[in-house]
N, C-alpha and C positions, 0 to 999 in steps of 0.2 A: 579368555573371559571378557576382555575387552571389547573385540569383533563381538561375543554372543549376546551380550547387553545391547552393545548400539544397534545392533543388528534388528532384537526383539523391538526395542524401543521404536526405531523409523518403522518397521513396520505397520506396529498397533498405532500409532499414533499422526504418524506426518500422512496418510494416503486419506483420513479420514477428516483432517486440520485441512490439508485440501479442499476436501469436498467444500466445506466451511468457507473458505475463501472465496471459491469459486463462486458460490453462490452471493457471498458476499458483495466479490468484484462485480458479479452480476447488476447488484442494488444497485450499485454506486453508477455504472458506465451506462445503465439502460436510460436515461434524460440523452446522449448523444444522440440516440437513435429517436428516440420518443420526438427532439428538439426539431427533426427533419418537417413534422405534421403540426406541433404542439407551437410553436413560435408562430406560424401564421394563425392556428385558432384563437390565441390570445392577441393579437394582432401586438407584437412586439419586435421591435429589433433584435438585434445578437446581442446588443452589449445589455440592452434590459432583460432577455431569457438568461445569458448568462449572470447574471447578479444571482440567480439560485444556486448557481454553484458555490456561492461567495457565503448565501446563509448555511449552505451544509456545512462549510468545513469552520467558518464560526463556529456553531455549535458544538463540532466534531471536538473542535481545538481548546473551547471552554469545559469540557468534561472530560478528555483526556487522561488528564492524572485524577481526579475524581473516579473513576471507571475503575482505573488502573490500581487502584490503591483499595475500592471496596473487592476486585474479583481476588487478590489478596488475602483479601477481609475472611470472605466467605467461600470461596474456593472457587477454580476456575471451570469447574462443571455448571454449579448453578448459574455464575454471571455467562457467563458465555451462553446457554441457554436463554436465561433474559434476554443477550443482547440482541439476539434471533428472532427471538420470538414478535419483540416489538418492532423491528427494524422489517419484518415480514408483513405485521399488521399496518405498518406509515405505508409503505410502497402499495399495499391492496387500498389503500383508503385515499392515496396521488390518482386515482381511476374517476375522483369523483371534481378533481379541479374545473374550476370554470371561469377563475379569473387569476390575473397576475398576481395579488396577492396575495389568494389560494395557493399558488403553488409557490410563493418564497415561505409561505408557514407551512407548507410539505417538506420542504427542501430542509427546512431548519429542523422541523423534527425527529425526520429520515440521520440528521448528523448527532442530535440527538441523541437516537436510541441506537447507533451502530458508534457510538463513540467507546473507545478502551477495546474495542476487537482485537483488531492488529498487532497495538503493543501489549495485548493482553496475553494474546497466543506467543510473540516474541519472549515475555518474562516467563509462559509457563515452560516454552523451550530450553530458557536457560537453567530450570529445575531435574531437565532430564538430561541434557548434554552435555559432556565437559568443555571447556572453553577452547580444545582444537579441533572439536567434530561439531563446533555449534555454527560456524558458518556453512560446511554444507548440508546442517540442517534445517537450516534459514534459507537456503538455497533449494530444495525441493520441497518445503511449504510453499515458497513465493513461485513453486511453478504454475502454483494454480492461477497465476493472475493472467500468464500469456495464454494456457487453459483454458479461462473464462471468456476471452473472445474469441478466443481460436472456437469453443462453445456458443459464447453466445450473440456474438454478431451473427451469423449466418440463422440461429432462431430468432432473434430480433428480426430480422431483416423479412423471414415469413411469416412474422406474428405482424408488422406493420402490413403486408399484402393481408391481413384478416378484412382490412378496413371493410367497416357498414356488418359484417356478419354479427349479428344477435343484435344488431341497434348500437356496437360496438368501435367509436373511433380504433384507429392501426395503434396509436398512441396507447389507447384506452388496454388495449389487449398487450401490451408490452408490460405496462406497469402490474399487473395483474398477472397476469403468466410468471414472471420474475419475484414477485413478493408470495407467493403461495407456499415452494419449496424449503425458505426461511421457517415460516411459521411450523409444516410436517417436523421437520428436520429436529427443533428445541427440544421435545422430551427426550428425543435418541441420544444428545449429548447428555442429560443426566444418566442416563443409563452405561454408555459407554466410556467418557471420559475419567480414568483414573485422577483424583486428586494428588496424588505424589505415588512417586516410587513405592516408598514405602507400603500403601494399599495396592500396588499393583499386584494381582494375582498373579499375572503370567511372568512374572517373573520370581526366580528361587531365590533363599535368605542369602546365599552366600555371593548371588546375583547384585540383590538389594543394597547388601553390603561393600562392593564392590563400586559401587555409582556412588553410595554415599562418601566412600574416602574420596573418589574423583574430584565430587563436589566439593570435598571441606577443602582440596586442596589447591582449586579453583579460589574459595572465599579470603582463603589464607594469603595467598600472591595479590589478591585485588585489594589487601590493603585493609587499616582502618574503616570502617561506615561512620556518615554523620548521625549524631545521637540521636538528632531529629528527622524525622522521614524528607520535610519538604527542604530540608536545609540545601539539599539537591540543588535545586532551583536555583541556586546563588552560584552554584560552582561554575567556573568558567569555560571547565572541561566538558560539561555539560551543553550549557549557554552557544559555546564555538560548535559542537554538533548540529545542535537544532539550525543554526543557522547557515549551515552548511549546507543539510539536508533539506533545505527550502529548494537546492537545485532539482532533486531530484522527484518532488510532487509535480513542481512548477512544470517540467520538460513532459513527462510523462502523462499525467491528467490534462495539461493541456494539450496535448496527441491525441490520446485517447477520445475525448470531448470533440474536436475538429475532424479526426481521421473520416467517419463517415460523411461531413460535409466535403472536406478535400477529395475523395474518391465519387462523390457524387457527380464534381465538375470534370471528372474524365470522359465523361461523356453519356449517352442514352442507356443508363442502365437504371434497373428494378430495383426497388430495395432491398428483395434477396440478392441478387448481383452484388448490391453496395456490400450487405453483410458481407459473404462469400470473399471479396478482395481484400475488405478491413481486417480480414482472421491471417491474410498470410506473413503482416510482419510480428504476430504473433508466435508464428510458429517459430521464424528465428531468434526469438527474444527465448521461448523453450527452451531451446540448442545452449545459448547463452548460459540459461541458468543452469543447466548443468555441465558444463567446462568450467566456465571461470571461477568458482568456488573450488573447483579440485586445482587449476592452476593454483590461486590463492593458498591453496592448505599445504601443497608442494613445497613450498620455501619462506611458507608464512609473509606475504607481502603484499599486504590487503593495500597499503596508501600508490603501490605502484598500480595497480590493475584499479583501482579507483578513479587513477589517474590515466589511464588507456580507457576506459569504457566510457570518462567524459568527452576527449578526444576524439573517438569513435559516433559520438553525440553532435558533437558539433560538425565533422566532415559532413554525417549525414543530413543532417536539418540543409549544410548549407546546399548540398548537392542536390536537395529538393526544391529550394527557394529558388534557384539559378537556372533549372534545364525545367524546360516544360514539355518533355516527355512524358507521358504516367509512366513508361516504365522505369524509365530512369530515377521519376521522382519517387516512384514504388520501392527501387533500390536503396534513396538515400533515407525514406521513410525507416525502412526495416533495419538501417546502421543507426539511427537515431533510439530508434524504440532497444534494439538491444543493449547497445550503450546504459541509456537510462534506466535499464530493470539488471541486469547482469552484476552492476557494483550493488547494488543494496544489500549483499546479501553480506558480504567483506564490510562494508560500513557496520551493520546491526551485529556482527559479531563481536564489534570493539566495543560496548559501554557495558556490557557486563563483564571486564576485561578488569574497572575498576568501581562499578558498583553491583553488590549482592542484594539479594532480599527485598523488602521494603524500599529501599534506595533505587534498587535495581528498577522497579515496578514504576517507582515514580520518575526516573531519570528517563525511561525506554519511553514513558506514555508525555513527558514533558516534550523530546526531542521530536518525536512524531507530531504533536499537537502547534508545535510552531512552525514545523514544517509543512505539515500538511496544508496550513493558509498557502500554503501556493499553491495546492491545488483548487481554491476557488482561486485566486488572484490571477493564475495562469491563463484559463480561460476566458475571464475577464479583460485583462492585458491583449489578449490574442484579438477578444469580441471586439475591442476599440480600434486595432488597426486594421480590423480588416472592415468594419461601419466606415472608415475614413477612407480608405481604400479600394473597397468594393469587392477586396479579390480574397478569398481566403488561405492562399498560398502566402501574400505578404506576413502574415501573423507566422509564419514559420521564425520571421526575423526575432520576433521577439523572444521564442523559445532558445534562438540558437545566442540571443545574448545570455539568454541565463543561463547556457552549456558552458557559454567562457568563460564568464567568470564563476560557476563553481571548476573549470578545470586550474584559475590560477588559485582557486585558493586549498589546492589538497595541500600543498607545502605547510598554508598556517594550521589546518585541519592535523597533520601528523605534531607539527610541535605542542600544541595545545594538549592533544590527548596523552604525549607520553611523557609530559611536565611533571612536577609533584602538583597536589592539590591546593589550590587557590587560597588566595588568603582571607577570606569569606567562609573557609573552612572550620569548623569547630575549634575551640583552644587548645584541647588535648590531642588534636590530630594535629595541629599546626606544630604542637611541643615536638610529636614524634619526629617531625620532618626534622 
């Protein structure tokens, strides 16, 4: 019964939560490429184009638990549809920027309206999963993001060669080609997305049944909930997450953001060429995510392979920063990029470990929203040493310091999260203790 549940569930559900991502990842990564043409039309520096990464995940990071707590509200068909839909219409409507401050109140809006996606899909995941099959189903969601450019760098990269076609900047045809899919795609989710188990058709009562005791016995081990939803916010088990998890926006989005400028400098190539090379430490990031999550589930030991995939992080950034080979540096690029997408999936399996529900919704969309400022900070961070520099390989340094030190802090990372609950915890939970 068990295999024929999970079985149905990742079927219906994670191949189409993909599509969703991918598309998504798409939003989010297509300014890298767009950055190659669009930074000289506005005639700015690196570290002033990159300040727009800085207003997306502001916004992203202010609505967050907002997002996370109405798709809750009102089910994760219809927010997630919104969240498409708008996030489709910002990206067609960045085709019309024409000056710098145009595109940081793109930027902000784009984080805006794609805010609570991510942890939104993570919370409704843990509605269907029980808490030992929810990391590798966390783990073939998040494949769609080495997908996405293994996908969509190499169409970026021929939608930039559009350049002057219809009166059409290459820019012009990136933001538009990539925001169109978003907007089709919204009513499919009302139509397709079950709201719970429970109305899923394709699944029988005694199916139904069967997830549900999983679940209750899931909610039961994770303990008391605070009475109040955002009480979350206070806890420390929480708090130590989010700030954990700044390593892994910070390494990753600032990779992703730089990768097409870094492979541009290996020499005389196209921008489909630049795509074409930026997709292949994608493809081993793929690889990634489906090993290491079945390692993890093997012997349950998500804080050690947390702790090898930052390791792994760090060799690579440095192996690029020191040898100026591309293909060398292409090697320690793709140990880098797998590093940083392979542990996420072993991290977002722990906090619904010990928040459900409501908690659950708010604590996944809090740790993500603090984290994620790394990923405008990252590229930021990067944009200034390499304006002082000149070289866009130095900025690797700064990625590979925020590999280290999240690899020394998985130690405080594991004692925080298997403590009892903070003492900022409710009265009657703090009695139980």
């Amino acid at each position: 019964m068990e295999r024929q549940v999970l079985s149905k569930a990742a079927v219906r559900l994670l191949p189409f939560l993909g599509l969703l991502y991918v598309i998504a990842y798409i939003d989010r990564s297509n300014v890298g490429f767009a950055k190659l043409e669009l930074q000289a039309e506005l005639g700015v520096g690196a570290t002033a184009f990159t300040l727009g990464q800085v207003f997306f995940f502001t916004a992203y990071a202010l609505l967050e638990v907002p997002s996370n707590l109405m798709l809750h509200r009102v089910g994760a068909h219809r927010w997630i549809a919104r969240i498409l839909l708008t996030w489709g219409l910002v990206t067609i409507a960045t085709t019309l920027v024409q000056s710098t401050w145009q595109f940081y109140l793109a930027r902000f809006a784009l984080g805006a309206a794609e805010a609570g996606f991510f942890p939104g899909v993570l919370y409704y995941l843990s509605r269907w999963f029980p808490a030992r099959h929810r990391g590798r189903a966390i783990g073939a969601f998040m494949l769609a993001a080495p997908v996405s450019f293994i996908i969509g760098n190499p169409v970026m990269g021929v939608l930039m060669d559009l350049d002057g076609t219809w009166g059409l900047s290459g820019w012009q045809w990136v933001f538009l080609a990539t925001g169109i899919p978003a907007v089709l795609v919204a009513p499919v989710v009302l139509a397709l997305l079950p709201v719970t188990p429970e109305r899923a058709n394709w699944l029988a009562a005694d199916e139904k049944q069967w997830l549900a005791d999983a679940l209750d016995t899931d909610r039961a081990e994770a303990g008391e909930q605070p009475h109040h939803t955002l009480a979350v916010l206070r806890d420390r088990r929480v708090l130590t997450a989010a700030v954990f998890f700044l390593a892994f926006p910070l390494s990753t989005y600032g990779l992703s953001f730089w990768l097409p400028t870094i492979i541009d400098g290996f020499g005389d190539l196209t921008t489909t060429q630049v795509g074409l090379v930026s997709a292949i430490p994608y493809v081993c990031v793929a690889v990634g995510l489906v090993v290491v999550p079945r390692l993890v589930a093997r012997r349950d030991t998500p804080y050690l392979w947390t702790a090898v995939m930052l390791a792994l992080t760090v060799a690579g950034f440095t192996v690029a920063a020191l040898f100026a080979s591309p293909v060398v540096q292409m090697l320690g690029l793709c140990a880098a990029a797998v590093g940083g997408y392979a542990a996420q999936p072993a991290f977002w399996a722990l906090i619904p470990r010990f928040l459900t529900g409501a908690a659950a919704a708010a604590g996944i969309a809090a740790v993500n929203a603090v984290g994620n400022l790394g990923g405008g900070f990252g590229p930021l961070g990067i944009a200034a040493v390499v304006d002082s520099t000149g070289s866009a390989l130095t900025g690797l340094l700064f990625l590979l310091a925020v590999a280290v030190l999240g690899l020394l802090a998985v130690p405080l990372l594991r004692r925080a999260l298997t403590s009892e609950p903070s003492a900022s915890a409710p009265a009657k939970e703090r009695q139980a203790v």
